[in-house]
N, C-alpha and C positions, 0 to 999 in steps of 0.2 A: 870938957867932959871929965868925970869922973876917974880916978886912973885905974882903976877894981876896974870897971866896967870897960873903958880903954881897951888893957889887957886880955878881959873876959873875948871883945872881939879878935885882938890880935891871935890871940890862942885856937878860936874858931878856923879862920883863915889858915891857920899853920896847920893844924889839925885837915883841912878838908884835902887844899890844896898841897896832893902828892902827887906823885912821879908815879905812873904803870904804863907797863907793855903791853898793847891787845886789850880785851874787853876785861873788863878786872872780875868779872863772875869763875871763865876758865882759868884766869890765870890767879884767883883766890883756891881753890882746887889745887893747882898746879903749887901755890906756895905751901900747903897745908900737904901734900905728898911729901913736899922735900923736907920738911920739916920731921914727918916720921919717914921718911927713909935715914934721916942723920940718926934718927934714935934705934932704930933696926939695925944701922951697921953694916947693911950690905942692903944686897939688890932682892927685893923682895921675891917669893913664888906667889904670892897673891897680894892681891891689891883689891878691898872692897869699898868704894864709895856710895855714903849714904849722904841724901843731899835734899834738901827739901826741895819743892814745886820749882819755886821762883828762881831757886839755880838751875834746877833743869830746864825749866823756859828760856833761859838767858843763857845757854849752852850750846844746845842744841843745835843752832842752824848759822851759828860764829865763828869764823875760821879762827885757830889757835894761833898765835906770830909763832914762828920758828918752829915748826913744827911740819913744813910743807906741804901746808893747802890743805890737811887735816883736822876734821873737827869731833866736837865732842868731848864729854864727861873723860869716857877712858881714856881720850890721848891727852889730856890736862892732867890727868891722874898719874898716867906713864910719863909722861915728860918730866915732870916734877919729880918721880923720882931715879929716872934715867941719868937726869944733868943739872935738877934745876939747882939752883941756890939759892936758900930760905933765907941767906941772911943780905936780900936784895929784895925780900918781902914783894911788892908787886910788881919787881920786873928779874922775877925768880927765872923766868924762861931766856935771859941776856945771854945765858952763855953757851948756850946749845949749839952743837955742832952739827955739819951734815950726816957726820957718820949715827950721832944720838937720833936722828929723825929715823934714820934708816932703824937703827937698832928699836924706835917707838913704835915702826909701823910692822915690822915682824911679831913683837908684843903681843901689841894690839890683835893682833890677826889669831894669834893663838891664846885671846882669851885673857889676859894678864888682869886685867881689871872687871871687876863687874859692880855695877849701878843700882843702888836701892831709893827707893821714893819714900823718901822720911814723911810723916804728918805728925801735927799736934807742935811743933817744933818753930822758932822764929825762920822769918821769909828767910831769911837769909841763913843760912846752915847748911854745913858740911861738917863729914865727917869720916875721915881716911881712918880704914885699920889696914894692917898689913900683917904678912905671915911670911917667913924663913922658916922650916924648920920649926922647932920648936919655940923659937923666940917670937913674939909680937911688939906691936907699936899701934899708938892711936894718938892721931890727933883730932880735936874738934876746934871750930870757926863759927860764931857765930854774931849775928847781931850787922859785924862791921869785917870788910872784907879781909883786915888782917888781927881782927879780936879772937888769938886763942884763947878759948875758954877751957881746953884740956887736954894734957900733952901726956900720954902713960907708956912705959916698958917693961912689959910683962903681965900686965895687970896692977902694977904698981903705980899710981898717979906722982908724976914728978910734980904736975901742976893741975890746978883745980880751980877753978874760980867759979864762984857761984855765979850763976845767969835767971834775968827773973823774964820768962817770957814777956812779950810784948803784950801790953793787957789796951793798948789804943790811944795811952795817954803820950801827953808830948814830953820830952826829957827834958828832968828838971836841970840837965844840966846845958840847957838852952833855952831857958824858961825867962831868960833876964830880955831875949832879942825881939826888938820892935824894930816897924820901919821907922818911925822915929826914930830910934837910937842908931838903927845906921847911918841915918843921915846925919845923925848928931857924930858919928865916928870919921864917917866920910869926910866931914867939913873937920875937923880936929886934928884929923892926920896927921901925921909926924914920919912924911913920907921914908926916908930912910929906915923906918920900922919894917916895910912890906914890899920897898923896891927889888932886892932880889926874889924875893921867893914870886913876884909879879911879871918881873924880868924873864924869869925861869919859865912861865904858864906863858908867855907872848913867845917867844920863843919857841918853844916844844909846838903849841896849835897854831901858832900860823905857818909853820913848817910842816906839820903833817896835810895842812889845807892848803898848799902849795901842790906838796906830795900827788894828792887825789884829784889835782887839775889838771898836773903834766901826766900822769898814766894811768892804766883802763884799771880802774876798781869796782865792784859789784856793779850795780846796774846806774853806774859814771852818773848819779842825780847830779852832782856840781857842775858838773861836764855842757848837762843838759839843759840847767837851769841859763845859765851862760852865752847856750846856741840858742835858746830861746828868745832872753828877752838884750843880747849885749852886755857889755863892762859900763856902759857909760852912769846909771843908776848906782850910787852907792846902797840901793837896797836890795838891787840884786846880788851886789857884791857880796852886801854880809848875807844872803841867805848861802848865795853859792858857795863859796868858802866855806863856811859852816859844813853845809852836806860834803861837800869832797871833803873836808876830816874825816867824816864820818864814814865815808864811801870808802876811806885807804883802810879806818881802824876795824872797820865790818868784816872788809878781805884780809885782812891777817898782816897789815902793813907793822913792820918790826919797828917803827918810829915810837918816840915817847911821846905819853902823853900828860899832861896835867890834869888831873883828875877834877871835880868836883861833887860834893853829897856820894860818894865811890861810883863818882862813872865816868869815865872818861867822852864820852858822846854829849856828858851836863857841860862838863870842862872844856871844850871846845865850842858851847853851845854860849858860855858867858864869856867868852872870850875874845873869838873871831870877830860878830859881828859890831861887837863895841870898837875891836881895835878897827876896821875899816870905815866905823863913823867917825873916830878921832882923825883918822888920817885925811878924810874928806872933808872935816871942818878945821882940819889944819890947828887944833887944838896942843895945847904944850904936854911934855910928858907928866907934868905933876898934874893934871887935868883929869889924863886917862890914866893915872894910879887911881884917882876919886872913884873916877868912874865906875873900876872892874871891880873896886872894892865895895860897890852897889850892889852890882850884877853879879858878883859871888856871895854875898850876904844876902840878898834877896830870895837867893836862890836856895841857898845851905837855908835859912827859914822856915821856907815852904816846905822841902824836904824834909825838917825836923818832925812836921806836924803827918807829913804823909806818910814815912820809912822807909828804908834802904829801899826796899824792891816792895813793886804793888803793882796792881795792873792798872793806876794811873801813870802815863807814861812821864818819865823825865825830862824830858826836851820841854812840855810847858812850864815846868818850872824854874829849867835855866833860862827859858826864852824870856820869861818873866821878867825875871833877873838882868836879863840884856834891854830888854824895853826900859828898864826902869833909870839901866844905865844912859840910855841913848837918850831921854830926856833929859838927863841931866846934861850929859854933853851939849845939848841945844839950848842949857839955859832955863830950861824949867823951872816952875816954881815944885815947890814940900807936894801941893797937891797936886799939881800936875803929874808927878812923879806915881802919888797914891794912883790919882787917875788910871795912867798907864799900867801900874800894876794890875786893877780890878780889869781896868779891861780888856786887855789879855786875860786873865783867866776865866771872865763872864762868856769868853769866846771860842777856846779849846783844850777847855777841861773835860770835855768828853772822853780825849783821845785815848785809845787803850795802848799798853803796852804788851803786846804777845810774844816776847822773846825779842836777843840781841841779834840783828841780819841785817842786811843790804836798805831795807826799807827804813830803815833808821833814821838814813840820809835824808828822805823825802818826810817824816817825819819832824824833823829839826826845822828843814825849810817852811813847811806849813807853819809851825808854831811860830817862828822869828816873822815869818808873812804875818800874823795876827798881831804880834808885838810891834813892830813897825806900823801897823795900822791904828792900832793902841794909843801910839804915840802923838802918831799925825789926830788921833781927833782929840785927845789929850790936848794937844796942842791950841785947839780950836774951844777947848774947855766944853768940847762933848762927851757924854758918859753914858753910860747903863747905870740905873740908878738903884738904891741898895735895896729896892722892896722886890726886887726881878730874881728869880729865880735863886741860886745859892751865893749872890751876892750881898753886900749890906753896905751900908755907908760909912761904918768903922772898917778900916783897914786891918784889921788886928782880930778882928770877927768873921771876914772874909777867908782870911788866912788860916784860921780854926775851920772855919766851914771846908774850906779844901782838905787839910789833913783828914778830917770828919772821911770827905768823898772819899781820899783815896785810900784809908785805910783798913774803913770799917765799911764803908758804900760799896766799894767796890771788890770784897771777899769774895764773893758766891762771883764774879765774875773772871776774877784770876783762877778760880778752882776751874772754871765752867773752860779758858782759854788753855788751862793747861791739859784737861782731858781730850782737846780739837786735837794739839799737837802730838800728845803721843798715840792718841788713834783709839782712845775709849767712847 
């Protein structure tokens, strides 16, 4: 392969796969408090956060980590600038003490922050002002969970960076990535380029998918998936582990996670059940480096075309990602591979996304349920064929088609999900 292009991926993968605490929505909130409470200088008298839709959807109904079973905008808001530390970006809530919970929930109680519904603004945006006194602080977040786009004291902008709303198109600075090409990367590897930061993402999720087996988290889907059908199934396995990550990071589990496309529920989604089919086909580690590096690039793809937050949910697009890997791991042929990709998505690309919560779990399961079935008739070189519905027999068209749904399809349906939840 190319080494421009090489790189182009490696840089991807560095870029997606990060480190966060908790749902990265609250605790993007909670980094952008701490960051103007550094620039205020002290502990502010108000705190106003403005925040578009899709962060208050994905807010809302998420236990905060460290925070004590409290949720919401305002106590992400107070947390962050209570204790948090900006310069640990998404695991700004690491250092929070019990006495800061305490001191968050008296706050909060008397009003410290208050909550504005931004429009006209990208999915993803926040934006913290604060007041002391005479002095202020503002930061803004947009785009990407830790993209400050403007940082001011006083009304003086220390920092400024032009942002061009999101107009539906795909980022040209991901405009090189076909599944071709990752499979052209996959096969090329030069594994000691992504073994740790690989190492780091098996690590972190299948520890917090451990986590959500051994104790009661939101409504225990891992738990249950497990008493339903047994361990002996390695497909039950990767779904169940999957949702028990999902079940710990829902309930406010202070574990780390490896993120992917900024979500920690993707990251654990391309993760879990790939490592559980490596381990069951007894496969070498330079196999399941290949592999994740599938199911994470497959994944970050799809998401390119769809963006950060939609109300297409994300679990189909890492589930993707994971299907995509799990044939590989079986041996798959390039199309078998495509196969797998379409057909998972010809099958639950319906799914909405209405906020981060408990049902997440059960959501991840479904979707890896579809991919796993993807695979098996993959396998069988049976398919949904591309004049059906928003699929096509270019993979690369298919994948335009998705972004297409979940960005531009499905607007009037994230506005319509967001006014259920807050009660309009």
């Amino acid at each position: 392969m190319d080494q421009k292009l090489y790189d182009q991926y490696i840089t991807v993968l560095n870029e997606e796969l990060v480190t966060a605490l908790g749902c990265t929505e609250p605790i993007a909130i909670a980094y952008a408090s701490a960051l103007a409470r550094e620039q205020l200088g002290c502990m502010p008298e108000q705190i106003t956060a403005y925040c578009s839709g899709n962060i208050i959807k994905n807010v809302k109904g998420v236990t905060v980590p460290n925070s004590g079973g409290q949720k919401g905008v305002e106590i992400a808001a107070i947390l962050g600038a209570v204790g948090g530390r900006a310069d640990k970006q998404l695991e700004v809530l690491t250092p929070i003490t019990p006495e800061q919970i305490e001191q968050s929930r008296a706050l909060t109680a008397k009003h410290l922050c208050r909550v504005e519904l931004v429009e006209g603004v990208a999915n993803l945006y926040i934006r913290i002002e604060m007041r002391a006194g005479s002095d202020t602080a503002l930061v803004e977040i947009a785009d990407k969970h830790t993209n400050v786009t403007r940082i001011s004291k006083n009304g003086k902008d220390l920092l400024h960076k032009d942002f061009q709303l999101d107009d539906g198109s795909v980022s040209h600075k991901r405009d090189f990535m076909t599944v071709e090409g990752i499979l052209d990367f996959a096969e090329s590897l030069q594994v000691k380029d992504v073994k740790p930061l690989l190492d780091h993402q098996i690590e972190c999720n299948m520890a917090i998918a451990e986590e959500g087996l051994t104790n009661a988290y939101g409504a225990n889907v891992g738990k249950n998936i497990l008493k339903l059908y047994g361990t002996e199934d390695v497909e039950t396995r990767a779904k169940a582990y999957a949702a028990a990550g999902s079940d710990a990071r829902m309930s406010g589990c202070d574990m780390p996670v490896v993120i992917n496309s900024g979500s920690g529920n993707q990251g654990i989604t391309v993760t879990v059940p790939v490592v559980q089919y490596a381990r069951a086909l007894d496969t070498s580690d330079e196999r399941l480096y290949r592999a994740l590096v599938i199911s994470n690039l497959v994944a970050a793809h799809l998401k390119t075309g769809i963006g950060s937050l939609s109300a297409f949910c994300g679990a189909v697009s890492a589930a993707t990602g994971s299907g995509a890997a799990i044939t590989y791991l079986r041996g798959g042929s390039r199309a078998q591979i495509k196969l797998t990709i379409s057909n998972t998505l010809g099958t639950v690309s319906g799914m909405v996304c209405d906020g981060a919560k408990s049902s997440c779990a059960a959501k991840i399961a479904s979707a890896i349920d579809a991919a796993i079935l993807a695979d098996k008739m993959s396998d069988n070189d049976d398919y949904f064929k591309g004049d059906e519905g928003i699929l096509d027999d270019n993979i690369e068209n298919t994948i335009r088609n998705i972004g297409r749904l979940g960005r531009k399809g499905m607007h009037d349906t994230d506005t319509e999900i967001l006014r259920m939840m807050i009660g309009q």
